[in-house]
N, C-alpha and C positions, 0 to 999 in steps of 0.2 A: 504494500500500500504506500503510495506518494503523499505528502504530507506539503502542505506550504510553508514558508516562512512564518518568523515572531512576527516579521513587519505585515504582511501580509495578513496576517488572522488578526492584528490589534487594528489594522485598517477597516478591516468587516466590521470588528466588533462597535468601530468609532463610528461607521456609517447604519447601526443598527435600529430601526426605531422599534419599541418595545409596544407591547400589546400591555395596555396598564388598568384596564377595567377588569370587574368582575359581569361575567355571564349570567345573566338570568332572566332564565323566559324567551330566548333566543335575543334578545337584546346585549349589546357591551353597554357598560352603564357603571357608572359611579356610586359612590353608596350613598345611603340615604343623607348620612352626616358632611358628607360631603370628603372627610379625611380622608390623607394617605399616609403611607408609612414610607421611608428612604429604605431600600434596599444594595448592600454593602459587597464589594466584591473580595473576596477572602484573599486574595493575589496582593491588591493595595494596600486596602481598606480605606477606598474611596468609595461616594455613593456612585451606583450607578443612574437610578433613575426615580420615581415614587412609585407607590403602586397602592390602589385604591383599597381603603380600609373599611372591612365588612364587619358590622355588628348583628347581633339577636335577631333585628327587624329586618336587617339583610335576606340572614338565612328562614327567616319565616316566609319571604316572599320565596324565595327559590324552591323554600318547600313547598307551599302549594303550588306553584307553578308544575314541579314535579309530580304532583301528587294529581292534580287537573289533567297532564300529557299522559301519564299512568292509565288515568280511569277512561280517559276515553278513547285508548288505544290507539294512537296516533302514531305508537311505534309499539306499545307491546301485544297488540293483537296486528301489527302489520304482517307480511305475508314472509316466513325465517328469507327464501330467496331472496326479498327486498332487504328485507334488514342487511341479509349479509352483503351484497350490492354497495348500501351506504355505507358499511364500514373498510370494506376495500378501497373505496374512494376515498374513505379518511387515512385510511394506509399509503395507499398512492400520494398524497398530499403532502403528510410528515417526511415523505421519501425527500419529495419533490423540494421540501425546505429543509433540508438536510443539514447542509453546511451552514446554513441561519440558525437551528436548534441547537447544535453541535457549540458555537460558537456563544450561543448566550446560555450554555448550560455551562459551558468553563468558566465564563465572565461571571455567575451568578452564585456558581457551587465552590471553584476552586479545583477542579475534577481536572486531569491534565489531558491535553485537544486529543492524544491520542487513544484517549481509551471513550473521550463520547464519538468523537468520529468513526473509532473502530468496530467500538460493543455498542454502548447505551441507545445511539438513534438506529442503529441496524435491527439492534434486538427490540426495539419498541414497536419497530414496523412489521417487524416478525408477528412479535406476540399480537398485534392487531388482527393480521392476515389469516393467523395459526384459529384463534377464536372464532373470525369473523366466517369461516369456512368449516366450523365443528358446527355452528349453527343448524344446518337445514342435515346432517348428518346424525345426528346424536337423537336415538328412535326412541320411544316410551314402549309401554308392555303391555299384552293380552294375557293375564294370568291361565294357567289350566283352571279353568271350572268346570269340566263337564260338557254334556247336551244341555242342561237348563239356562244357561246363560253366559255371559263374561263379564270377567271383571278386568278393568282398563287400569293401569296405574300409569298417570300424567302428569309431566312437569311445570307449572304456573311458573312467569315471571314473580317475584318475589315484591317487588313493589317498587319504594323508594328506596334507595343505597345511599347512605351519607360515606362518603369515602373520604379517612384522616391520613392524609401522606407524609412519607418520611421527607427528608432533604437531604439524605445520600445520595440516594440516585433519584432523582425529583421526575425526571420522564419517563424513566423506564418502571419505577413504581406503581406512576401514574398508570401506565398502561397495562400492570399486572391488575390493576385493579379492574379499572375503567373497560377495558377489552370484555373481557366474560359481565359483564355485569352489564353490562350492553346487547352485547351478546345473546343474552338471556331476556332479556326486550321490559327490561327494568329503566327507569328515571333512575338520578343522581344528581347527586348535590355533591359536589365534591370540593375539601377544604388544602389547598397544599403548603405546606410550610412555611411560616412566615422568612425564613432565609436565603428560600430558593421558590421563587412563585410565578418567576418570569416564563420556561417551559411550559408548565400549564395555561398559563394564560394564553399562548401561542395556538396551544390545543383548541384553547377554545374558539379565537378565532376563526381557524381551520376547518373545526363543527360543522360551521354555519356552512363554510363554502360546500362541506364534505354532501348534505342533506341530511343531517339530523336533525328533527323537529323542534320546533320552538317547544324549552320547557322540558326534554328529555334530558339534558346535558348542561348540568349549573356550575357555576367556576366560582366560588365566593376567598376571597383573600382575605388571610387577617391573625388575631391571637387565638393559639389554639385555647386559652381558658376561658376565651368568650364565644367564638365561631365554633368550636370543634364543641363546647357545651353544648353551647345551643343546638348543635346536632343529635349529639349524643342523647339528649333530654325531651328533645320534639317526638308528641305523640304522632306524629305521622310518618314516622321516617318508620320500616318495616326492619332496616336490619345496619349495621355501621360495620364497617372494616377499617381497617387499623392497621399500618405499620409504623412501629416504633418501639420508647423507652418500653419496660414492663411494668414501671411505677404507673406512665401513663395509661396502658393498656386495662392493669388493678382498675382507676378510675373509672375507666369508662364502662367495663364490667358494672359497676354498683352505679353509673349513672343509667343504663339500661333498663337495670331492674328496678330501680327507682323512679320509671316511667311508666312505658308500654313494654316493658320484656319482651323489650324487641332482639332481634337474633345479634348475636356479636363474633366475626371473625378475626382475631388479631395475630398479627406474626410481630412477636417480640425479641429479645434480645437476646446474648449469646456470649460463652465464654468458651470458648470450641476448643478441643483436644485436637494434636497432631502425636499419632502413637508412630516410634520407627523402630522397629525392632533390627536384631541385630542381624539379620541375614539378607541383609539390603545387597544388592551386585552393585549399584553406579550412585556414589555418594554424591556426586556432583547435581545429575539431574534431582536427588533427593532435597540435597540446599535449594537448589533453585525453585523446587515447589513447595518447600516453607518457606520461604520468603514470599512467594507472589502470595500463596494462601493468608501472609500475614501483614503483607503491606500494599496489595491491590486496594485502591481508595483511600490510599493513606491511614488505613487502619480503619477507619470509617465505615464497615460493613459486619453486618450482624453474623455474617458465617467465616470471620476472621479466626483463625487459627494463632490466638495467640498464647496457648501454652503447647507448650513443645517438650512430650513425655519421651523421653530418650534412653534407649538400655543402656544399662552404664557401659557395660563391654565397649562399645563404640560409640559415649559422648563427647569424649575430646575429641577425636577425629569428623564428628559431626560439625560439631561445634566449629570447628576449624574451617569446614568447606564453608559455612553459612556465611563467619566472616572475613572468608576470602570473598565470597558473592555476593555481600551484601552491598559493596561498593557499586555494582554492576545496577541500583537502583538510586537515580541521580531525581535530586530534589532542587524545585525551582519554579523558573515562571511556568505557569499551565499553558499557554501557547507556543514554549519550545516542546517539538513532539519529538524528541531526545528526551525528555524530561517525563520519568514512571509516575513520577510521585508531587503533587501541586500542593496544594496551600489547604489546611484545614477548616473547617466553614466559618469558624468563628473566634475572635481575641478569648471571650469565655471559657469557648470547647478549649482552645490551646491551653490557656493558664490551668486546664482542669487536669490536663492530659501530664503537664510538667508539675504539675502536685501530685498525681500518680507516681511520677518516677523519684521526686525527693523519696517520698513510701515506702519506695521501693528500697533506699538505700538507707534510710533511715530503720528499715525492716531488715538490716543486713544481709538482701541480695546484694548478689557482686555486678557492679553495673560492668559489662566488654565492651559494649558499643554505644555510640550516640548519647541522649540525652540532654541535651540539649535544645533551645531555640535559635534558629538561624533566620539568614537572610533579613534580619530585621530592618535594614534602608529600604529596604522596600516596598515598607508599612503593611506588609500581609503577615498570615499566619503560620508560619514554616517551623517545624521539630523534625528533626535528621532521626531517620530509623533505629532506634532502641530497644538494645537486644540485654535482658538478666541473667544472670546464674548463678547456681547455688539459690534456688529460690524451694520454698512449700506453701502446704497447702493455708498453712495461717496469714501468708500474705497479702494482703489487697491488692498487687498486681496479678496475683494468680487465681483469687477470684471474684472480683467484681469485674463487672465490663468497662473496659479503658477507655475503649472506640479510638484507637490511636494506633499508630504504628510504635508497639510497645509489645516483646516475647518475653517469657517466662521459660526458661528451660528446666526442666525436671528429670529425674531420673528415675529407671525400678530396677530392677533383679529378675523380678518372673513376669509371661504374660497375665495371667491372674491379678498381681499389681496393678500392671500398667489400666488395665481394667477397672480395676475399683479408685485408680486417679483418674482416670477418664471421666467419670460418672461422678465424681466427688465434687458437684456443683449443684445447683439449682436450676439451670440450663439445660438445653439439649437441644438446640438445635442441628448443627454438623458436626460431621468429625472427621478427621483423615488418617486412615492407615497406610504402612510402607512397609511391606516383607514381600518375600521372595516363597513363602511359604504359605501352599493352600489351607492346609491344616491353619495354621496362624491366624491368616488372612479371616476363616470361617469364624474363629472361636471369637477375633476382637469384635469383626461387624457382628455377629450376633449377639454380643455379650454390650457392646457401648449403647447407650438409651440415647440415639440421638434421631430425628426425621428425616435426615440426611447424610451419607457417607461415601466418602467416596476411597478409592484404592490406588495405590498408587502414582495421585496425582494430585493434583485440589481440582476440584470442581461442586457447582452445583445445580449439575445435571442439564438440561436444556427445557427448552419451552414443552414439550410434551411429557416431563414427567414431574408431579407432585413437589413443591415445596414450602416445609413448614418445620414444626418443632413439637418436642418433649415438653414436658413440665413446663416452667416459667417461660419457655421461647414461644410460646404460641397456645392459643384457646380455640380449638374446633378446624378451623380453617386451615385451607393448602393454597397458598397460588401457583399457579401455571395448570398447563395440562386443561384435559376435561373433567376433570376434579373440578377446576374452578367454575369451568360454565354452570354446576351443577348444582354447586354450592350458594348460587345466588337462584334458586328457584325453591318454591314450594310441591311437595309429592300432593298429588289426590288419588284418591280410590274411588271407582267410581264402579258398582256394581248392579248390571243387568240383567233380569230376568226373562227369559223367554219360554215358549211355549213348547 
């Protein structure tokens, strides 16, 4: 892949005009109050632009608007063909502003131009595509009854979806969500991160051009303790999805029930295990998929691999390749696409990230690499990759969630061990194993409680298989896959008598 210059993509980024309303009722529109909030780029921390700030009465209007486009089918009794029709064209379109997406998701995340240009707007368009074509395929059922009659069991759209998005991956979230939930010929109200709001709003633009109905597709911008309540707590909204912290996730839980016990999907947080046992062949490719597993987003991702469970027999020599290659991940501006690793979303996230690591050495791990904050002339948010050792399980870098490019290296003795530190969290999202041995390989993925794992590699997984979590990483819900289409609808039984 060809990549253009700094000058070249700060040139786009200077000639970009921003989509700064919120969506509602197929209108762009301002909020009631009129206010906006400045939106800060993590590179500088300059503003970049404003963007209009949505309150209570905001999200009441979107909601019935959603709740009116709902009822009178205007898209969820429209014809699956049609549906999937308009959201190819909504695919098509993102494609088509590709290099504009791309560009205002580094500008607004901090994300570095080569991984939204590579992954984020590729896979958005994917995941659009992938949903928007399970639609008219995905059959319901004729139960066995007999000669006396049949019994039908049928999928309803689910209703309204209030969808709470993270600000890691701001569009490609978006569109784990938003895809199937569409898909499923459901309305949405959707709330995206007050620190990254400018992709979605793009989206919604896009909508209108795409043909989606006035009032099926709401874009409201703002605080998630006012907007994201107000969603979370509206008797009308039928079900809310969620990615993010797990404190937040707790809330929204008991704001649910606190209403209309309405349905709740959440994918929460994560303090992921990397087991490597000792009968590894190529220690090389080994480092190098712990590090991407732990420093892809700058840390910044809920299936970050950052304790690193190591047989002693072969920790130093791990150890060693890790920070020979750790250099191999060069941190700086997000528009040199030489550059793995950009700017973190925010001065607060950083200061929280380098309070972790005092912690850490104040907890007498041995800090080997990094730790520090860099590049600070350049008014962004920059921490050079931070690797522990000699660390356990009492310390706060080895089990709370950092969200940082921040390892914990660990040791065991037997596989049995490495198993019960694996699982020695409250988490469970992913995991990653590294042996050379099936036996091995069988007993750890069986034995780790996590929703995701992968073998000798990092990954997770691709757009047609399940992604979610154990324990505190998630409540009920998967995205991707036909899992998700499936998950934003309602079952009926519907049983007929004949003669």
């Amino acid at each position: 892949m060809s990549f253009k210059s700094v000058k070249e993509y700060k040139q786009i980024a200077d000639n970009l005009k921003f989509q700064q309303k919120a969506l509602i009722n197929g209108k762009l529109t301002a909020s009631k109050s009129g206010e906006t909030f400045e939106t800060i780029c993590p590179a500088t921390g300059k503003k970049i632009t404003d963007v209009t700030l949505c309150r209570k009465e905001d999200v009441n209007e979107a909601v019935a608007a959603a709740k009116a486009a709902f009822e009178d089918g205007r898209w969820s009794r429209l014809e699956p063909a049609e549906r999937k029709q308009i959201l190819i064209r909504f695919a098509d379109l993102i494609e088509e502003h590709a290099l504009e997406l791309a560009v205002t998701e580094t500008l607004d995340s901090g994300k570095p131009i080569c991984d939204t240009i590579g992954g984020d707007i590729p896979e958005t368009v994917e995941c659009f595509k992938f949903h928007a074509e399970a639609i008219d395929k995905l059959q319901d059922e004729i139960t066995n009854s007999g000669g006396s009659g049949y019994t039908l069991v049928i999928r309803e759209p689910i209703g309204v979806v209030g969808a709470i998005l993270p600000w890691n991956f701001p569009i490609l979230m978006a569109a784990w969500k938003l895809a199937p939930i569409l898909a499923a010929g459901n309305s949405v109200v959707a709330k995206p991160a007050k620190l990254t709001s400018l992709t979605l709003l793009k989206l919604a633009e896009l909508s209108l051009e795409a043909g989606i109905p006035e009032g099926v597709f709401n874009v409201v911008p703002g605080n998630g303790s006012e907007v994201g309540d107000a969603i979370a707590l509206h008797e009308d909204v039928n079900l809310i999805t969620f990615t993010g912290s797990t404190a937040v996730g707790r809330e929204l839980l008991g704001k649910a029930g606190n209403s209309n016990i309405k349905r709740v999907l959440l994918e929460l947080g994560g303090k992921n295990p990397c087991v490597v046992m000792p009968d590894i062949t190529d220690l090389d490719f080994t480092a190098e998929q712990i590090l991407a597993a732990g420093l892809w987003n700058m840390g910044e991702n809920c299936t970050q691999n950052s304790r690193i469970i190591i047989h002693q027999d072969i920790k130093d020599k791990m150890l060693a390749k890790i920070l020979e290659k750790v250099s191999d991940w060069k941190t700086g501006d997000p528009f040199d696409a030489n550059n793995n690793l950009g700017a973190l979303i925010e001065e607060k996230h950083m200061n929280t990230i380098l309070g972790y690591i005092r912690k850490g050495i104040d907890e007498g791990a041995k800090l080997v690499h990094g730790g520090n904050q860099i590049l600070k002339e350049s008014g962004g948010f920059f921490v050079e990759p931070t690797i522990f050792d000699e660390t356990n399980q009492n310390m706060a870098i080895v089990r709370e969630e950092i969200f940082g490019p921040v390892f914990a290296i660990q040791t065991f003795a037997t596989i049995d061990e490495a198993i019960q530190i694996a699982n020695d969290t409250v988490y469970g999202l992913q995991a990653s194993i590294h042996s050379s041995n099936i036996d091995n390989v069988n007993k750890l993925m069986r034995g780790i409680k996590a929703g995701v794992i992968s073998v000798n590699h990092f990954s997770e997984g691709d757009i047609t298989t399940p992604f979610g979590g154990f324990k505190q990483s998630g409540f009920f819900g998967r995205d991707k896959s036909v899992w998700a289409n499936k998950q934003y609808t309602e079952l009926k039984s519907i049983h007929i008598k004949t003669k």
